[in-house]
N, C-alpha and C positions, 0 to 999 in steps of 0.2 A: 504494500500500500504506500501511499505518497503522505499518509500521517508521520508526523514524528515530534518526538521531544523538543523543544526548544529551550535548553537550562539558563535559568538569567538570575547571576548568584546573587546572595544575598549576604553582604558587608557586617560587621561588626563594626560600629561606629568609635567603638572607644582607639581599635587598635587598626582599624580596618581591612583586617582580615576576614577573607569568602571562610565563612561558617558552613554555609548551606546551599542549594539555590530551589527555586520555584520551577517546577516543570510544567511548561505552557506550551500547550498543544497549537501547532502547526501545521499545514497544509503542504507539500512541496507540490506544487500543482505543473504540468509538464509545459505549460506555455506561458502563464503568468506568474511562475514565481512561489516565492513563498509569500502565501498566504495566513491572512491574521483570524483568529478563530469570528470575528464579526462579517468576515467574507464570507463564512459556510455553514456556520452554525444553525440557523436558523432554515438551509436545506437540509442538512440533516436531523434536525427537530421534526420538519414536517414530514419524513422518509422515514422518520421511525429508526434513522443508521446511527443516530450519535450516541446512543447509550454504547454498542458496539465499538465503536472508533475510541470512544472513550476506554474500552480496556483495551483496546491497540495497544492504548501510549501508558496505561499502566506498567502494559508486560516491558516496555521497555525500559520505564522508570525504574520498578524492581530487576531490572537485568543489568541497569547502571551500579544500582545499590552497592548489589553482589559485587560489580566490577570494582566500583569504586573502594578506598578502604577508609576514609574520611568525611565529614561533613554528613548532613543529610539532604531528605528531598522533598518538596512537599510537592504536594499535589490540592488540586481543587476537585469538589466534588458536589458534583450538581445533587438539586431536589428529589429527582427520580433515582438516584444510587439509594438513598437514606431510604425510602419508603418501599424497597424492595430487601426480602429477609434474608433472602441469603447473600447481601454484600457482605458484610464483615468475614464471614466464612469463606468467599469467593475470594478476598483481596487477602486473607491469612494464606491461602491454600499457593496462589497465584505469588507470594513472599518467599513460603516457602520451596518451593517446586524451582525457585530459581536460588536457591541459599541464599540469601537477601536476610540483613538483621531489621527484624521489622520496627527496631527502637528508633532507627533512624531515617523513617517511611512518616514524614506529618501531613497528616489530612486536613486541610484549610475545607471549612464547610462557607458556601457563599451567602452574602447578607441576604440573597434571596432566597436560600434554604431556609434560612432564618425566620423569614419574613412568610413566606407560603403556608403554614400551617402553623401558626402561635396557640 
């Protein structure tokens, strides 16, 4: 697929040093480029393919994990991951299966998770 990680680290202010970085899903699209997830999100919403695309770039986040030996990753994770019962299970399993230490895997939930069901 033409999905992929885009790591955009994340500074320590005191010393500024890359602690961590945020992994935001991109698009390599074969004529335009890399793509910002506001150019296709909202095709894959109405397609039904973005919960899908979305564990694309998990498996790759947790295969960086494993790679990496430092820092961690975060990830964002939409409304529809939370209100389905087997994430937590699916995203342990998917950790595991790639040796990836999951202490270092942080799940950034978005203000609109937040917001959708109070």
């Amino acid at each position: 697929t033409g999905f992929v990680a885009f790591y955009q680290p994340i500074v320590r202010l005191s010393d500024r040093a890359v602690i961590g970085h945020e992994a935001l899903l991109r698009w390599r699209h074969e004529r335009r480029g890399l793509l910002a997830p506001g150019e296709f999100i909202g095709l894959g919403e109405d397609s039904g393919l973005i919960e899908e695309v979305d564990w694309l770039m998990y498996a790759q986040v947790v295969k960086q994990l494993a790679f990496r030996s430092e820092g961690y990753i975060s990830i964002n994770v939409s409304p529809r991951h939370f209100r389905s019962a087997d994430f937590a299970d699916r995203m342990l399993r998917l950790v595991d299966s790639a040796g990836a230490d999951p202490r270092r895997l942080r799940i950034e939930i978005t203000e609109v998770a937040l917001l959708d069901d109070v």
